[in-house]
N, C-alpha and C positions, 0 to 999 in steps of 0.2 A: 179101694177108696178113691172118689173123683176129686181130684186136687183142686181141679179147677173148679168146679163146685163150693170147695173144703175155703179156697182164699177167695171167694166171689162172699161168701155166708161171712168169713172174716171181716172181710169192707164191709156188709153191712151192718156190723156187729152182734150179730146173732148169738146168742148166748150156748148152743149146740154147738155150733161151727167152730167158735173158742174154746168148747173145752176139748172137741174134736183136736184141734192142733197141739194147745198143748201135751195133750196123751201122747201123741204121735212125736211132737219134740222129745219129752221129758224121756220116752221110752229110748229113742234114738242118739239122745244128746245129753244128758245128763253127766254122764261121765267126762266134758269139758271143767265143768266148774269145779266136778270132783278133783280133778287135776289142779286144777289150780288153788285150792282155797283149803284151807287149814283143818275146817270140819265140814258136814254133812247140812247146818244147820247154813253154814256160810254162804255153802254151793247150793243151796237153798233159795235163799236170799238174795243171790245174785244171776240167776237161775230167772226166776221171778221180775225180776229188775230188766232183764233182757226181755223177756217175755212181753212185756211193756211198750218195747222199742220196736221190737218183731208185728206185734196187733196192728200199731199204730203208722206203721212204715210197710205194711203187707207186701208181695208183689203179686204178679199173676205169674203160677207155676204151672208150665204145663205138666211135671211130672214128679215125683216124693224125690226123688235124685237133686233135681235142681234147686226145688226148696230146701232142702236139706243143706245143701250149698252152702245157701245164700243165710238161712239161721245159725250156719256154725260158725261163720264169718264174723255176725253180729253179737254172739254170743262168747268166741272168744276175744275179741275186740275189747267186751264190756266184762271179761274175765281180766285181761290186762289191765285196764283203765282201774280196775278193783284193787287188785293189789298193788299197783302203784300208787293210786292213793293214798292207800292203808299204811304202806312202806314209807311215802312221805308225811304225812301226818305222824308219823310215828318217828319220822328222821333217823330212820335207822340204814339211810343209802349210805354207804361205806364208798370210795371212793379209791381206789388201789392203783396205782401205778404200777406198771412191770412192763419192759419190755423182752421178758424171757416167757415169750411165748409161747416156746416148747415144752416147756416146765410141767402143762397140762396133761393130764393121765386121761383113759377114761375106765370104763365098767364095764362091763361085760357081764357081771354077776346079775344085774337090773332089768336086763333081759331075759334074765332066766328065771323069773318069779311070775305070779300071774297074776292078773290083772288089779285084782282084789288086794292082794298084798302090795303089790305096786301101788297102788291108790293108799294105802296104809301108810307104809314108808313116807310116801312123798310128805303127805299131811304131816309128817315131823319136821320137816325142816321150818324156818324161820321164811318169812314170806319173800325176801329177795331170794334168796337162792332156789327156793320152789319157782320162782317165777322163771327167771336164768334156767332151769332145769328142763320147766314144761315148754318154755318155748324153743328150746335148742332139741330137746332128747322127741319130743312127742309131738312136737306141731313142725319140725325142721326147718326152724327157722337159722338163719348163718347168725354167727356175732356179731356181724355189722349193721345187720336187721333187729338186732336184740337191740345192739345199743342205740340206732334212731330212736326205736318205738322208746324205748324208758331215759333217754336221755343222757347216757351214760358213755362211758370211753370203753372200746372194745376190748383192750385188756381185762378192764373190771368186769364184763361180760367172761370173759375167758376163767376170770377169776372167782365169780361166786359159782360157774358151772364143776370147775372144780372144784371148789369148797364144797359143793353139794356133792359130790360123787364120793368124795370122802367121807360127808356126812352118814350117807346112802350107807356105802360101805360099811358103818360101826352099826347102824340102823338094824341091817342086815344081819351081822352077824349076831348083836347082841339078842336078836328076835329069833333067833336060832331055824332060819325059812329054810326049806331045805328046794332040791330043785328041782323046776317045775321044766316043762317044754318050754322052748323059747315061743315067744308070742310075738306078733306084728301090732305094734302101736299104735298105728299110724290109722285111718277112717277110712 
């Protein structure tokens, strides 16, 4: 596929060339929103909503690598901005003091599931702690990058990553996964 052909047909909004990228996104990418968003229908929707921001903001790639980049960027961007919304509309940001920072555990078992049931689990948590989760465990972002992007104190960061890994943890067990190869997360 010529890329640059593929975002030259974008800018001129060619109705081929759009749905050219989308395939090309959704096949590539889709699994961002899955990460982040509670169901299928969400990651859908928000999926779409990016999509929007991707046509109208194109760039010129010269290679599927670069653009791919440059759409995961905007795609989990507008996956953050989603559930923080969602979370603050809902006022359900908990706000946790603690300076027992070491108090934090982590998982090990999360790693050993694949991809499929990973994406399963996740979707059970409660939209802060998924969020805390996807961008600490799968996008490596630090605490202190968690807490700018959502506005939070970096213990509370520390705090729902925990909460979720404990969550994870009953998730897990109760689902009775058994174990998989460990898989690499990360894109």
């Amino acid at each position: 596929m010529n890329i640059k052909k593929l975002t030259e047909g974008v800018k001129k909004r060619q109705p081929d060339k759009e749905r050219q990228l989308y395939i090309l996104l959704y096949e590539n990418l889709f699994k961002v929103p899955l990460a982040y968003c509670a169901d299928k229908e969400e990651a859908r929707g928000v999926f779409n909503y990016s999509m929007v921001d991707i046509f109208k903001n194109i760039i010129d790639a010269e290679d599927e690598q670069s653009l791919l980049k440059w759409a995961y960027r905007i795609l989990k961007n507008d996956c953050i901005d989603h559930v923080r919304k969602k979370a603050t509309y809902k006022k359900k940001l908990l706000y946790v003091e603690s300076d027992n920072a070491e108090s934090y555990t982590s998982n090990d078992a999360i790693s050993n599931l694949n991809m499929d049931e990973i994406l399963q689990c996740i979707s059970q948590l409660n939209d802060t702690h998924r969020l805390c989760f996807v961008m600490y465990e799968l996008d490596g972002m630090t605490h202190k990058e968690i807490a700018d992007k959502l506005n939070i104190k970096v213990n509370t960061s520390k705090w729902y990553l925990a909460e979720a890994k404990k969550k994870l943890r009953t998730i897990v067990l109760n689902e009775g996964i058994t174990y998989y190869p460990k898989l690499k997360l990360t894109h």
